[in-house]
BATOR-529251 format. One record per residue (C-alpha): residue number from 1; residue in three letters; x, y negated, z. Coordinates in nm, 2 decimals, padded with zeros to 4 digits. Last residue first. Layout:
<pts>
(pt NUM; 'ALA'; (X; Y; Z)) ...
</pts>
This chain:
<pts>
(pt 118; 'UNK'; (-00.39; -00.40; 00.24)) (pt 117; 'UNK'; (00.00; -00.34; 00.25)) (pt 116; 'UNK'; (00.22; -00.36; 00.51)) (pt 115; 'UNK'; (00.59; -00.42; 00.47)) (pt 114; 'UNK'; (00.90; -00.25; 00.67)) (pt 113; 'UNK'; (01.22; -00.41; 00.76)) (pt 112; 'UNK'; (01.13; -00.47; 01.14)) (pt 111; 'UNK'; (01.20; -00.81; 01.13)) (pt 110; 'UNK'; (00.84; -00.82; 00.87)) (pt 109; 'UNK'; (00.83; -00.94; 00.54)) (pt 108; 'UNK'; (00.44; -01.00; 00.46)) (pt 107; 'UNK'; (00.31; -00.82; 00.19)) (pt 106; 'UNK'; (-00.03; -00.87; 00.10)) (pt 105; 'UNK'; (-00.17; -00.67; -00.20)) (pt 104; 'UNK'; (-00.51; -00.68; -00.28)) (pt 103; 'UNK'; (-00.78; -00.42; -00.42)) (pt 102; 'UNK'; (-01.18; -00.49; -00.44)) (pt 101; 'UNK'; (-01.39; -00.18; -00.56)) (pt 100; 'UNK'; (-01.71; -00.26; -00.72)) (pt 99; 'UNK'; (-01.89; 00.04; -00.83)) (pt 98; 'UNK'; (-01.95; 00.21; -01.17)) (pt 97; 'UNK'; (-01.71; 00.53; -01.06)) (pt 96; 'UNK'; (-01.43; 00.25; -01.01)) (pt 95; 'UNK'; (-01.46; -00.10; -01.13)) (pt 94; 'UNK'; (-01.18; -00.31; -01.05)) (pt 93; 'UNK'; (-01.13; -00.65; -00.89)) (pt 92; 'UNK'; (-00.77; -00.80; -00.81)) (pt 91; 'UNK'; (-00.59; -00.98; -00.56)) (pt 90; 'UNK'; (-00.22; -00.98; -00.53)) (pt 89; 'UNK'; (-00.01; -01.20; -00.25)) (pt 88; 'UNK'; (00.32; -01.18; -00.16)) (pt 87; 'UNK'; (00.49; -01.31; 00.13)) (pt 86; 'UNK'; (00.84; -01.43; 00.23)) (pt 85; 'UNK'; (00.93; -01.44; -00.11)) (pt 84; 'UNK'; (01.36; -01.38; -00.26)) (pt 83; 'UNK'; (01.41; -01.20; 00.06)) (pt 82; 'UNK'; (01.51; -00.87; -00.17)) (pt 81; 'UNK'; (01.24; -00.69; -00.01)) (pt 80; 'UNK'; (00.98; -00.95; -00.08)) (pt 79; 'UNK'; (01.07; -01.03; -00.46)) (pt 78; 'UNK'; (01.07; -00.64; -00.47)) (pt 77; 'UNK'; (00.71; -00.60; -00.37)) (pt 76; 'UNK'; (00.62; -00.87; -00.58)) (pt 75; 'UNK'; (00.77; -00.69; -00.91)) (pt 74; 'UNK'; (00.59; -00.39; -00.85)) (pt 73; 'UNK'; (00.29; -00.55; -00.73)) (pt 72; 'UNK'; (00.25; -00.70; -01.02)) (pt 71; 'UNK'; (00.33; -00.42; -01.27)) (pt 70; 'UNK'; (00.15; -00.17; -01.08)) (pt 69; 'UNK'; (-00.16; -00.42; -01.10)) (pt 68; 'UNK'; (-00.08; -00.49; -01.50)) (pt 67; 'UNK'; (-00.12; -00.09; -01.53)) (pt 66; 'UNK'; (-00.02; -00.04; -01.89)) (pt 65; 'UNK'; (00.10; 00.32; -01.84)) (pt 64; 'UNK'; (00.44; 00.21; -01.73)) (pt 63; 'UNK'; (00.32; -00.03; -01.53)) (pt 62; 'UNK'; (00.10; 00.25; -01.33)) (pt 61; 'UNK'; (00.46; 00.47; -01.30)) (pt 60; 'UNK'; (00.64; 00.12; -01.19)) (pt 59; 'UNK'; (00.39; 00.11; -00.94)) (pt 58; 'UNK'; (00.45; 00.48; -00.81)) (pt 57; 'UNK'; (00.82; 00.39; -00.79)) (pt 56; 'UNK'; (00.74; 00.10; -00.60)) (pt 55; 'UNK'; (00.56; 00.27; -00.36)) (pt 54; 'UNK'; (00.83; 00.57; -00.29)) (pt 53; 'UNK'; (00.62; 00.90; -00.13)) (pt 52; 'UNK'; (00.82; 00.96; 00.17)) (pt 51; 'UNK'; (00.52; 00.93; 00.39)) (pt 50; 'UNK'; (00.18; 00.96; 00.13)) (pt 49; 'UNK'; (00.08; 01.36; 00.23)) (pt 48; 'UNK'; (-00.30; 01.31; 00.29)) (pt 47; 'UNK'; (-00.42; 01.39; -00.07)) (pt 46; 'UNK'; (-00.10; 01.30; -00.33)) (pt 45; 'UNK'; (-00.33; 01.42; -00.62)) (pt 44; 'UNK'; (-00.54; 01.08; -00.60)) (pt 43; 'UNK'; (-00.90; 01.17; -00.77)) (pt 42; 'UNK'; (-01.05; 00.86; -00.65)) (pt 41; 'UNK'; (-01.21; 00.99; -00.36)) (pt 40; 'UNK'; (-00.92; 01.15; -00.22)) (pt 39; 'UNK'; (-00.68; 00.78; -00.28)) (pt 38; 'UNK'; (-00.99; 00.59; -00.10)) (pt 37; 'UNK'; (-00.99; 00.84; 00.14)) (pt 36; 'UNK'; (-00.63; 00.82; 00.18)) (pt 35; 'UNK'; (-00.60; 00.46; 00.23)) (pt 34; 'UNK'; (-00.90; 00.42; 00.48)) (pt 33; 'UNK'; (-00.75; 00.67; 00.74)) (pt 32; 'UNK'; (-00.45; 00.40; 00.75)) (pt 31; 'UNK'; (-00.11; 00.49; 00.58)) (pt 30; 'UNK'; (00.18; 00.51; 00.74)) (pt 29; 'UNK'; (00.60; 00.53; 00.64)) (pt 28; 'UNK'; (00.57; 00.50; 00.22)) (pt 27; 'UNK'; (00.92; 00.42; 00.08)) (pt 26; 'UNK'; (01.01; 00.11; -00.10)) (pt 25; 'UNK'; (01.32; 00.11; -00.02)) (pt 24; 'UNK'; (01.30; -00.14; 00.31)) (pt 23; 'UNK'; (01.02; 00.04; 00.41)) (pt 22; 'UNK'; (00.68; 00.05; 00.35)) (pt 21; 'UNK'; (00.33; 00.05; 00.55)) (pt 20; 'UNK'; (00.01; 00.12; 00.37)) (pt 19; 'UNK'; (-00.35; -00.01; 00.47)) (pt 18; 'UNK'; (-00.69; -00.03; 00.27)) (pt 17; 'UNK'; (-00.91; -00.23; 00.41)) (pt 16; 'UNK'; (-01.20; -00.07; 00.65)) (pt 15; 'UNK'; (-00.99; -00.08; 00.98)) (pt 14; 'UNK'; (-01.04; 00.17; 01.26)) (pt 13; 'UNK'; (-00.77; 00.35; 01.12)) (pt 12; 'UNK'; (-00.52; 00.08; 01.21)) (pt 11; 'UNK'; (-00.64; 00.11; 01.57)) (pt 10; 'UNK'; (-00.58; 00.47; 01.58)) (pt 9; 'UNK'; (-00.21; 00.43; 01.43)) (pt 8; 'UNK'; (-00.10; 00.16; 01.66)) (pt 7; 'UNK'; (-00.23; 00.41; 01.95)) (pt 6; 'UNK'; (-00.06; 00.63; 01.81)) (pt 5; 'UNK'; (00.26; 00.50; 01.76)) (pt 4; 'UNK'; (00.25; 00.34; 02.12)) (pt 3; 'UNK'; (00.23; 00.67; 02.27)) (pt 2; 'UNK'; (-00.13; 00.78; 02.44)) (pt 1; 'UNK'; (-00.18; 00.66; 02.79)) 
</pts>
C-alpha cells in the first residue's frame, strides 16, 4: 500500500477544483494536479514548483496591482490564521482567454495548522 501522503495526494488530483494547502505562514505545502494546470495554462511562471511559495505574499502582490481577489483573499486568509474566522469564503467569476473560469476561496481552519484552498 502506497504512504498515506500519496494516496492523499492522488485522490486530491482526481479532483477538478482547484486545490492548494497552506500553512500557518501562509506558505504553499500541496497543490492538486488541477492547480498547476490551471497556473501553466494561464501563463503562471511558478510551473509545478508552488511548496514554499508564500500565498499571502502572492495576494498582496495581485492587491498591489489592483487585484480586489488578492486583496480579498489576502485579508481572509489572515482573519483565518489569526483565529479571528473559522472559515472564509470568496467566490468570484473571471474571464480568462474568452472563457468562463469560476475561482473561490474556502478556508477552513484545520487542527493541523494548515488551510486548503479550492
Amino acid at each position: 500500500m502506497k504512504s498515506s501522503y500519496e494516496f492523499l495526494s492522488q485522490v486530491l488530483d482526481s479532483i477538478t477544483a482547484h486545490i492548494v494547502v497552506i500553512n500557518e505562514l501562509g506558505e504553499i505545502q500541496f497543490v492538486n494536479k488541477a492547480w498547476s494546470t490551471f497556473g501553466n495554462n494561464n501563463a503562471c511562471v511558478i510551473g509545478d514548483n508552488w511548496k514554499g511559495v508564500n500565498y499571502i505574499n502572492e495576494c498582496d502582490k495581485a492587491s498591489a496591482m489592483g487585484d480586489d481577489f488578492g486583496t480579498q483573499a489576502g485579508a481572509g486568509i489572515r482573519r483565518v490564521i489569526e483565529n479571528k474566522a473559522e472559515i472564509f469564503i470568496l467566490s468570484i467569476l473571471v474571464i480568462v482567454l474568452m472563457r468562463n473560469v469560476g475561482l473561490s476561496c474556502v478556508l477552513p481552519r484545520f487542527r493541523l495548522k494548515v488551510a486548503v484552498i479550492l
